[in-house]
C-alpha positions in Angstrom: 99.0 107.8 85.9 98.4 104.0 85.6 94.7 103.8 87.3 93.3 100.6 89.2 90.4 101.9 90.1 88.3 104.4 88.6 84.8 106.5 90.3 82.6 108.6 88.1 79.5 110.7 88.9 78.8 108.3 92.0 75.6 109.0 94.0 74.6 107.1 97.2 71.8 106.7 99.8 71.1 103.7 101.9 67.4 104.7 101.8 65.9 106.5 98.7 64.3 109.1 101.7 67.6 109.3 102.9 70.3 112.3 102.1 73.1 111.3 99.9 75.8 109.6 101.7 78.3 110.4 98.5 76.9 113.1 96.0 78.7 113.3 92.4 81.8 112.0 93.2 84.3 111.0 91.1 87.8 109.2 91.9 90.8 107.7 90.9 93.4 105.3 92.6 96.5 105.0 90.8 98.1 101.2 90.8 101.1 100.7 92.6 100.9 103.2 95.1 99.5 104.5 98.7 96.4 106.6 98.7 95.5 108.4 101.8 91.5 109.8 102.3 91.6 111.9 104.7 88.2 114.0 106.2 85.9 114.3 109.2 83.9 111.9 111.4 81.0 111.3 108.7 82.0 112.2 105.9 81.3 109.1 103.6 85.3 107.3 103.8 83.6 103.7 104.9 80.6 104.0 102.9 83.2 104.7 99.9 85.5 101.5 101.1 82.4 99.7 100.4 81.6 100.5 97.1 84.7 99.9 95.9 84.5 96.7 97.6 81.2 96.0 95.7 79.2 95.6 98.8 77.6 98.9 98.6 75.8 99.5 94.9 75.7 103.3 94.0 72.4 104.7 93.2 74.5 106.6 90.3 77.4 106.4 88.6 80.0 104.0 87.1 82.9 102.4 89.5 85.3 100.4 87.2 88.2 98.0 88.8 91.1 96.5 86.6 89.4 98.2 83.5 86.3 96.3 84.3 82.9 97.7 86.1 82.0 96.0 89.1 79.0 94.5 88.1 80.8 92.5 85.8 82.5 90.5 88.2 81.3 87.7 90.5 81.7 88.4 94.1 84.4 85.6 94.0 86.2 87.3 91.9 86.1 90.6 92.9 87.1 89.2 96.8 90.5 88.0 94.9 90.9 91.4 93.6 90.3 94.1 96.5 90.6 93.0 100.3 89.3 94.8 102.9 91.2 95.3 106.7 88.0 96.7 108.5 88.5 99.6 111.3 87.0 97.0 113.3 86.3 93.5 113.1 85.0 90.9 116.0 86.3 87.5 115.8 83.8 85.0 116.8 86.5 81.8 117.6 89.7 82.1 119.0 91.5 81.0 116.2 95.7 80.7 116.2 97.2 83.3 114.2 98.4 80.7 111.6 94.2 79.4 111.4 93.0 83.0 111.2 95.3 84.3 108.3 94.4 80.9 106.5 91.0 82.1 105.6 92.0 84.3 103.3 92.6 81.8 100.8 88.9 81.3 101.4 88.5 82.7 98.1 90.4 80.2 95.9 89.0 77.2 97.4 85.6 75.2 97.2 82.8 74.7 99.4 84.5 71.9 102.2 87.9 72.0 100.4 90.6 72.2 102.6 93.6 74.3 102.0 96.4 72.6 100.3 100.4 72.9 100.7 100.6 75.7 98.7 97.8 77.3 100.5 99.8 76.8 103.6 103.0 78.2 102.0 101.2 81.8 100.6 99.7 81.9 104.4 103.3 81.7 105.6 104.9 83.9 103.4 102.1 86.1 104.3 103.3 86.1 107.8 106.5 87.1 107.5 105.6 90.2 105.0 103.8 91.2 107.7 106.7 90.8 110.6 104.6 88.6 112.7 105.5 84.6 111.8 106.7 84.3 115.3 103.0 84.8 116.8 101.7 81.8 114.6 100.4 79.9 117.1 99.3 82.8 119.4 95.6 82.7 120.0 94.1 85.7 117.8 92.4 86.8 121.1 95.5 86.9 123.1 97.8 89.2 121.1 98.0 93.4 121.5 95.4 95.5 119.3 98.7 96.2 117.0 99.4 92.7 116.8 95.9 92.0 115.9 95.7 94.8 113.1 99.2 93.1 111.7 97.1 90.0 111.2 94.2 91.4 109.8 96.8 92.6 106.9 98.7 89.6 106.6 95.2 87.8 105.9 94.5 90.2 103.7 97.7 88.9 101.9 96.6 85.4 102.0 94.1 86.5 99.7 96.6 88.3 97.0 94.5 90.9 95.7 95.5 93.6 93.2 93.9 96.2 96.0 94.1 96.5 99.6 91.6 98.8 101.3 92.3 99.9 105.1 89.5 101.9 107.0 91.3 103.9 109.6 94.5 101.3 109.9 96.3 103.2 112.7 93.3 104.1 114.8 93.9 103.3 118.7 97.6 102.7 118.0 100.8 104.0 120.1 103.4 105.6 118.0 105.4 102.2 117.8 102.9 100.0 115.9 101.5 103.2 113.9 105.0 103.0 112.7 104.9 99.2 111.8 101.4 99.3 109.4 102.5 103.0 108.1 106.0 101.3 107.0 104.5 98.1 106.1 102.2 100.2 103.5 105.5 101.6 102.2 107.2 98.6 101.5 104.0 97.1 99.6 104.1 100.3 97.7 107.8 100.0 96.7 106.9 96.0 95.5 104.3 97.3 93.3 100.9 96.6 95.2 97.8 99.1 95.7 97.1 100.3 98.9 94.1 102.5 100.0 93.7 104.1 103.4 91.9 105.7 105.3 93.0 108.3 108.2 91.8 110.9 110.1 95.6 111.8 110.7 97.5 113.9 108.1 100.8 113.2 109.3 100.4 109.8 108.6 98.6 110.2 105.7 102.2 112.2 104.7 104.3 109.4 105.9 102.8 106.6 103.5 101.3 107.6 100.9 102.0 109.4 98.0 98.7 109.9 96.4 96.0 111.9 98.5 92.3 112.5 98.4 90.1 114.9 100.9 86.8 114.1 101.3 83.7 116.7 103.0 80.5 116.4 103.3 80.5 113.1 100.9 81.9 115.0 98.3 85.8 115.2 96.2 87.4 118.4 97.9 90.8 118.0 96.0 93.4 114.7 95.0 96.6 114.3 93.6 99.9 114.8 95.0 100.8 115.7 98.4 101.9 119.5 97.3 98.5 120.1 95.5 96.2 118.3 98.2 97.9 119.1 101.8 97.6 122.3 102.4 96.8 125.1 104.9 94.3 126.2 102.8 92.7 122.6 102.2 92.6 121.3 105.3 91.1 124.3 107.4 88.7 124.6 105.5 87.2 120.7 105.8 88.2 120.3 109.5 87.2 123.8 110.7 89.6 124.6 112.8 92.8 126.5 112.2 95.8 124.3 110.8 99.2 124.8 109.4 101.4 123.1 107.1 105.2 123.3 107.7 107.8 122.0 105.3 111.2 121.3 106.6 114.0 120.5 104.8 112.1 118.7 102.1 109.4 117.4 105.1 105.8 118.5 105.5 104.1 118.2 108.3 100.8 119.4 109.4 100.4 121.1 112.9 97.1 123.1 114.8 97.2 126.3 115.6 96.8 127.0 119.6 94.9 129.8 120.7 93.3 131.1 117.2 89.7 130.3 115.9 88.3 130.2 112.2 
């Protein structure tokens, strides 16, 4: 497995009185693929985002990116090499569609340089990878929360990083534009790019991605394939509640169990 990203023995506290957010953990994300981490409400999937962002700085441990540590990059360059689409993110002026998505070639350009034609062209292009060139000159503020999370990606792609990081990308969606990011994951995938997500939902966890992590109590529970990682076992045990997974005709899915407790 052809590794991108690489966690080793990673400890982390936002205050040294603090408990540890993240306690000897130790990943790896393999390039050209989706990885889904799954696991409760507080279990350390953001806090993780960030450090392999660079914004969060373990108190322990080694995180390595394109064969490099972190701390050998400049923050420019490690913003052209992972991008982040937050779970949530406020937008203070009500930019266009087209102005918004523009800023992520904020990386590659100078302090009161303005974005040139070929700046313009990766924006566009960025657009329609994303399915949404027809909103260009949509106010940001004006389009549906699906819409929106579309154009946090396709910024994202302005940026053309190796990486792309998603904290809970399908939160708040309907089952239509669920579909939309979950397939537009896929097709990255299939074109070679890294995508790493993060989901309370298993399903779609199943749907895109093809290499899975489980995360409890800031801690590795299991990773690798979905066979080894999804299972009844597994995902009982770090959501506490009685679950089943069912495979159908080469299909898994995961379902609850009504009426039975752990």
């Amino acid at each position: 497995m052809d590794k991108i990203i690489s966690l080793e023995g990673i400890h982390f506290q936002y205050d040294p009185l603090d408990p540890l957010v993240l306690s000897d953990l130790s990943l790896e994300i393999p390039a050209g693929k989706v990885t889904a981490i799954l696991g409760p409400n507080g279990t350390g999937k953001t806090t993780l985002l960030h450090i392999l962002l660079g914004w969060l700085k373990p108190s322990q441990g080694i995180t390595r990116v394109a064969g490099k540590q972190h701390r050998d990059y400049s923050k420019r360059e490690l913003s052209r090499l992972i991008g982040l689409v937050p779970q949530f993110e406020s937008i203070p002026f009500n930019f266009s569609v087209y102005e918004y998505v523009l800023l992520g070639r904020s990386p590659y350009l100078n302090p009161f340089q303005l974005p040139g034609e070929e700046d313009h062209k990766i924006a566009c292009d960025a657009l329609e990878a994303a399915g949404i060139l027809h909103l260009a000159e949509k106010p940001v503020m004006e389009i549906s929360g699906g819409e929106r999370q579309l154009v946090h990606i396709a910024r994202v792609f302005t940026q053309q990083t190796a990486v792309l990081l998603l904290d809970e990308p399908t939160a708040h969606l309907d089952l239509q534009n669920q579909n939309r990011i979950l397939s537009l994951l896929k097709r990255m995938a299939a074109g070679g790019s890294t995508a790493v997500m993060t989901t309370h939902d298993p399903n779609a966890a199943i749907y895109a991605a093809e290499h899975f992590v489980l995360m409890n109590r800031g801690r590795i529970s299991a990773q690798g394939p979905v066979e080894a990682v999804i299972t009844t076992e597994n995902l009982s045990e770090i959501y506490q509640i009685p679950i089943r997974v069912e495979k159908n005709n080469g299909y898994i899915m995961v379902v609850m169990e009504k009426g039975r407790d752990l």
